[in-house]
C-alpha positions, 0 to 999 in steps of 0.5 A: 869440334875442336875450338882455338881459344885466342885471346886479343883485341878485334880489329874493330877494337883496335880501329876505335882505339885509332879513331880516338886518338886521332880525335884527341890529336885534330883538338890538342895539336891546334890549342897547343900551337894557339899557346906557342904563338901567344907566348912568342907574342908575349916574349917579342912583346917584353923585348919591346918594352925594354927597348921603349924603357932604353929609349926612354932613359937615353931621350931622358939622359942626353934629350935627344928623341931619335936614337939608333939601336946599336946605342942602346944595345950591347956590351959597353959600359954606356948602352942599356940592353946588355942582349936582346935574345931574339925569339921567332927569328924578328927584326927590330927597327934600327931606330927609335923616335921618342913617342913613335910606336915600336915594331918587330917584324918577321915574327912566324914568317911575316907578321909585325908585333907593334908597341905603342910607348 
């Protein structure tokens, strides 16, 4: 009788072994994609703010309560935003009203992130 001695995992081992990572995967895949969304919401969310505190400090400088974007964004010496990076691929209103809530659209395809100031 002559007896091979292998050693090395089964096939049932290995399977198990697949099985749990697959397991771990279906619960951390989702929960992480729940943590991306909401920091993208966050992020869109702070670029709101800064454009209501611009909007705000232009309605306060020359009282008027409409005013367009590209007044308050971009490189001159006079406008408030210096760059607005964009996160998701939104959009932004091309103009602000004094008291009207703020919005970004676009953001994940097609939802709308609004701030009310």
């Amino acid at each position: 009788m002559n007896r091979r001695n292998t050693s090395g995992f089964t096939l049932v081992e290995i399977m198990v072994v697949v099985v749990i990572v697959g397991l771990l995967a279906a619960l951390a895949i989702p929960a992480f994609q729940r943590v991306r969304a909401s920091s993208v919401d966050k992020a869109v969310m702070n670029n709101l703010r800064q454009l209501a505190g611009a909007a705000e400090q232009y309605y306060m400088e020359h009282g008027i309560t409409a005013v367009a974007s590209s007044i308050l964004i971009g490189q001159e010496t006079t406008q408030y935003i210096k760059v607005l990076h964009t996160v998701a691929n939104e959009s932004y209103s091309e103009n602000f009203t004094l008291g009207q809530p703020l919005s970004a659209s676009g953001i994940a395809g097609s939802r709308t992130i609004s701030y009310l100031n």
